[in-house]
C-alpha positions as CSV (number, residue, x, y, z in Angstrom):
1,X,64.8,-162.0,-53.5
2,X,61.4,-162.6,-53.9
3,X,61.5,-164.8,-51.4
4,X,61.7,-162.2,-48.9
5,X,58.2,-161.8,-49.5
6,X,57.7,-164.8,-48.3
7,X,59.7,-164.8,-45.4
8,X,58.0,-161.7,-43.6
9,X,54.5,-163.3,-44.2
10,X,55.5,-165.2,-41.3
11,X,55.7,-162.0,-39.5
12,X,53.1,-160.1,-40.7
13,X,54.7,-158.2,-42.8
14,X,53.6,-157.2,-46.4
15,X,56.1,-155.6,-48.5
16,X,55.6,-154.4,-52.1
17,X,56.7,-155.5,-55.3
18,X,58.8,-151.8,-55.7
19,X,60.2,-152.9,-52.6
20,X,61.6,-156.1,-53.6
21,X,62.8,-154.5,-56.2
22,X,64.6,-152.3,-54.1
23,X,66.5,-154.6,-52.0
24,X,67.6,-156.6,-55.1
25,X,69.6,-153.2,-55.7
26,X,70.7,-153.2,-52.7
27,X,71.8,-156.8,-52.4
28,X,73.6,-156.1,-55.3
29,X,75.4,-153.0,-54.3
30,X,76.1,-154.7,-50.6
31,X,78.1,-157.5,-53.3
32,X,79.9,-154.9,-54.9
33,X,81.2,-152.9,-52.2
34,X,82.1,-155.9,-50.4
35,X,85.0,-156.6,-52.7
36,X,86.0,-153.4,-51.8
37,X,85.6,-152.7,-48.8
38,X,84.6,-155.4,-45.8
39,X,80.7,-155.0,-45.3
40,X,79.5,-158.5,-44.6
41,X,80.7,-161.9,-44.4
42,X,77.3,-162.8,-45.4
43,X,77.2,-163.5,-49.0
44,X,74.8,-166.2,-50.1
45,X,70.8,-164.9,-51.3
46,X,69.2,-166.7,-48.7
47,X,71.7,-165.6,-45.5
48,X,71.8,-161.5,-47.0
49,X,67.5,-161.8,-47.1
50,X,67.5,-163.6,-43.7
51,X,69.9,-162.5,-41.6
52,X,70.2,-159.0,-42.9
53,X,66.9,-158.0,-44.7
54,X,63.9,-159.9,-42.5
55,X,66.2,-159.6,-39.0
56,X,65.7,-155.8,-39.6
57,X,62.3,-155.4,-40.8
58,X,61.0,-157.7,-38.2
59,X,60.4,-154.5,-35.7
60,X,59.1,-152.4,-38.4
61,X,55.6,-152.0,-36.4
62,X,57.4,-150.8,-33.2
63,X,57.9,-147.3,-35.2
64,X,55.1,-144.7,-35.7
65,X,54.9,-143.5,-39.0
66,X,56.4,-140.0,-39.7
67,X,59.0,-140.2,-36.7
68,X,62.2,-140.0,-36.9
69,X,65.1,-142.8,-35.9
70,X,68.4,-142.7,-35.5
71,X,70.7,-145.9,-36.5
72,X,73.5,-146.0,-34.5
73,X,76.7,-147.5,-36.2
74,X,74.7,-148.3,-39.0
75,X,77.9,-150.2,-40.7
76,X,76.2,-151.5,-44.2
77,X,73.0,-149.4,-43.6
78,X,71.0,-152.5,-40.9
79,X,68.8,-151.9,-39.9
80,X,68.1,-148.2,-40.9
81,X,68.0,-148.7,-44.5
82,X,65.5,-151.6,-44.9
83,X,63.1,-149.7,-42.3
84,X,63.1,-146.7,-44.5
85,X,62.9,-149.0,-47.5
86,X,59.5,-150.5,-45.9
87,X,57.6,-147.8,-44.9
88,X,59.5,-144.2,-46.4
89,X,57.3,-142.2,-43.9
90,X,60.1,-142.5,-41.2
91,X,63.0,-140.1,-41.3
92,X,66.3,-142.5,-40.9
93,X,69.5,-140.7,-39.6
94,X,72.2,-143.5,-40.5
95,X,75.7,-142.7,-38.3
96,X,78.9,-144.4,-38.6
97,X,82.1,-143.6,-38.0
98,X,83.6,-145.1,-40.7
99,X,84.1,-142.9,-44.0
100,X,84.3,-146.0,-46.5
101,X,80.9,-147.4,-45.4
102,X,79.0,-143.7,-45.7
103,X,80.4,-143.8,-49.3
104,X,78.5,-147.1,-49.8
105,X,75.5,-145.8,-48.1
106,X,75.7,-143.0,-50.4
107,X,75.6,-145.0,-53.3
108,X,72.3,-146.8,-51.6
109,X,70.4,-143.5,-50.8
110,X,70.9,-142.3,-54.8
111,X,70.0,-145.9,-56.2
112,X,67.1,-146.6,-54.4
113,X,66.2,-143.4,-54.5
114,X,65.7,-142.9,-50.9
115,X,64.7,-139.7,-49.9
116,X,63.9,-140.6,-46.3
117,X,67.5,-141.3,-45.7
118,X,70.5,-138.5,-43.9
119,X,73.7,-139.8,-43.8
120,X,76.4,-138.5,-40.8
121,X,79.9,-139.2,-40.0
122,X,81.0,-139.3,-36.6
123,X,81.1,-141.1,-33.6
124,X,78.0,-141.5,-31.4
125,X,79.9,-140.1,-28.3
126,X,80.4,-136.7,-30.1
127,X,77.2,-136.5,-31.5
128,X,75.5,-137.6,-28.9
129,X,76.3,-134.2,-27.1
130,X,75.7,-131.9,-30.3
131,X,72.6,-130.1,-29.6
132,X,71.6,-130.6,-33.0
133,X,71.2,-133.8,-32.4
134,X,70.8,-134.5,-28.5
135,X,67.2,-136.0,-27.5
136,X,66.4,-135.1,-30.8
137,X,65.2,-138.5,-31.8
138,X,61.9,-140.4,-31.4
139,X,63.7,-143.6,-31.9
140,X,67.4,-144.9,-32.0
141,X,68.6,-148.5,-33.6
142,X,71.3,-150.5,-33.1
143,X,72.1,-153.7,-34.3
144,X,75.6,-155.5,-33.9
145,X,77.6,-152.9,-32.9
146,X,78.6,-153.6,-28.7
147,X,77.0,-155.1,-25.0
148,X,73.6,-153.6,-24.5
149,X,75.3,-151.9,-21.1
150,X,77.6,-149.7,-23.5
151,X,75.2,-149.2,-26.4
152,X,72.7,-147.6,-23.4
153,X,75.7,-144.7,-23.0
154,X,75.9,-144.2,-27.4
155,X,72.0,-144.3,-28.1
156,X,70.0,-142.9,-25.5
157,X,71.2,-139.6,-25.6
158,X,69.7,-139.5,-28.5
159,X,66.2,-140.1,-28.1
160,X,64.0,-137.5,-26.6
161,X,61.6,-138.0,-23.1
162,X,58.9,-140.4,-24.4
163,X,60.9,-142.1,-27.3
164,X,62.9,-145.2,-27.4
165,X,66.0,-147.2,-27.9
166,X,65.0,-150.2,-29.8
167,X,68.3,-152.6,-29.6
168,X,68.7,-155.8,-31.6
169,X,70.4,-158.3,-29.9
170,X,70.8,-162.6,-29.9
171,X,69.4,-165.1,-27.2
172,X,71.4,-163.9,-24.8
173,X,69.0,-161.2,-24.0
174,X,68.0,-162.2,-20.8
175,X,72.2,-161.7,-19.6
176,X,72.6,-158.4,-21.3
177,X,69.7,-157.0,-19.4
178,X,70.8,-158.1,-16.2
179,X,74.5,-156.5,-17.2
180,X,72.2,-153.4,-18.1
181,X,70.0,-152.3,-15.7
182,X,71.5,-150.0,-13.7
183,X,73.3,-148.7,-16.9
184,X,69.9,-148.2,-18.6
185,X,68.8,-146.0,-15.4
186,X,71.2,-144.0,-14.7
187,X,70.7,-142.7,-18.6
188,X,67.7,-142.2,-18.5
189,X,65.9,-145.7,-19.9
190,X,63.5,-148.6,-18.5
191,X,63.2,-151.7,-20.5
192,X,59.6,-151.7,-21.2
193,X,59.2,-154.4,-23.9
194,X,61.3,-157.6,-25.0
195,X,60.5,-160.4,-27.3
196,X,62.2,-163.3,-29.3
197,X,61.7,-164.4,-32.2
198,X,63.6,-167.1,-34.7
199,X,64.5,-166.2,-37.8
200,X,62.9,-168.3,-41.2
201,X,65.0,-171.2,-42.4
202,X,67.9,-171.1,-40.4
203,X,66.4,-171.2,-36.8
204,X,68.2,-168.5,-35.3
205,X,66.7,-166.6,-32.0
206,X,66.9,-163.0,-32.1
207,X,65.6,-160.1,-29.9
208,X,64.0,-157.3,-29.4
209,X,64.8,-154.9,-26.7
210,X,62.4,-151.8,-26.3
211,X,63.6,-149.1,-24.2
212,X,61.5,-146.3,-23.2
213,X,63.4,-143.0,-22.6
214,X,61.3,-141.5,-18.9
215,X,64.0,-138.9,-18.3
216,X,66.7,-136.4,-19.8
217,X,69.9,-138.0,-20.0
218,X,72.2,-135.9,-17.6
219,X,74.7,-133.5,-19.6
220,X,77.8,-135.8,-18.8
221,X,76.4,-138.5,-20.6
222,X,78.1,-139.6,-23.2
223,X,81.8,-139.6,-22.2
224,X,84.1,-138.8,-24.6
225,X,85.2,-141.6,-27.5
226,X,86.0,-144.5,-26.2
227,X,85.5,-144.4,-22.5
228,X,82.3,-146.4,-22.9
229,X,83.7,-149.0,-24.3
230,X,86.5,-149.1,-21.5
231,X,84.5,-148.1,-18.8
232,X,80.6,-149.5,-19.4
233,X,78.6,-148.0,-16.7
């Protein structure tokens, strides 16, 4: 793993030794569970601190320090845990609806001793209209989990007038903000930054999506469970 030190000089990115340490325990753990339970189908070193580790670091400078960012179907914790692992000012909310893998996460928070880190179990469309949570948010995350155009309707009610939805997505970026747009309006959003980038050894093109939340997401927003999904905006 200490080539993941490595790795992120390419981006800028200086992580410390406590920190490596860190995500060896949490490389670890990911193995274990996923015995157990299905986590990843990435198992080798190299594709868990590529394709996992650096692909959710990489935007680490996109969040202000002290603010707080919601990780929408965080699945195996990416990429909320490694951004709290990197810089533990930033106050991770990790949601999944999935019991099993908030067990796992569990695990992760006590290990690596991360304090920065609140677990929830849920769906994003109920939450999303819990005022305890509602616009609550200076950031939300997610990465794998659906088409930017239905992700809009689970994240952005989350994030509060002047925050953002920071999406990861593939090469196909360009498609899934044409399929977006008005999707990304009507809740509330306008794509104010993108950017590629190619991940270390392997050559693949990821992307960044940075949405910028200009008004309040109107109080029928989300739908209930599973309409966006069925019904993308």
């Amino acid at each position: 793993m200490e080539i993941l030190k490595e790795y992120l000089k390419d981006f800028n990115i200086a992580i410390t030794d406590y920190n490596v340490e860190q995500f060896i325990k949490y490389k670890e753990l990911l193995l274990d569970w996923n015995e157990k339970i299905n986590l990843t189908a990435i198992v080798d070193n190299d594709g868990i601190a590529i394709k996992h580790f650096v692909d959710s670091i990489i935007p680490v400078n996109e969040f202000t320090n002290g603010s707080s960012i919601i990780d929408v179907g965080s699945g195996a914790g990416f990429p909320g845990v490694p951004l709290a692992i990197v810089n533990p000012s930033l106050k991770v909310t990790a949601l999944d609806s999935l019991q099993k893998r908030l067990k796992f996460l569990s695990e992760v928070k006590k290990d690596l001793v991360l304090d920065n880190l609140t677990l929830i179990h849920g769906r994003a469309e109920d939450y999303g209209k819990n005022l305890q949570y509602r616009e609550k948010f200076t950031y939300a995350t997610a990465r794998a989990v659906a088409p930017l155009n239905i992700l809009a309707e689970l994240c952005l009610p989350f994030v509060k007038v002047g925050g953002y939805f920071i999406a990861y997505k593939g090469d196909k970026w360009e498609e899934e903000i044409q399929q977006s747009i008005k999707a990304i309006e009507i809740l509330g959003g306008k794509v104010e930054k993108t950017y590629t980038y190619t991940l270390p050894k392997i050559s693949d093109v990821r992307s960044i999506i940075k949405i910028k939340k200009v008004f309040n997401t109107d109080q029928k927003y989300p739908r209930k469970a599973g309409i966006p999904n069925k019904k993308p905006l």
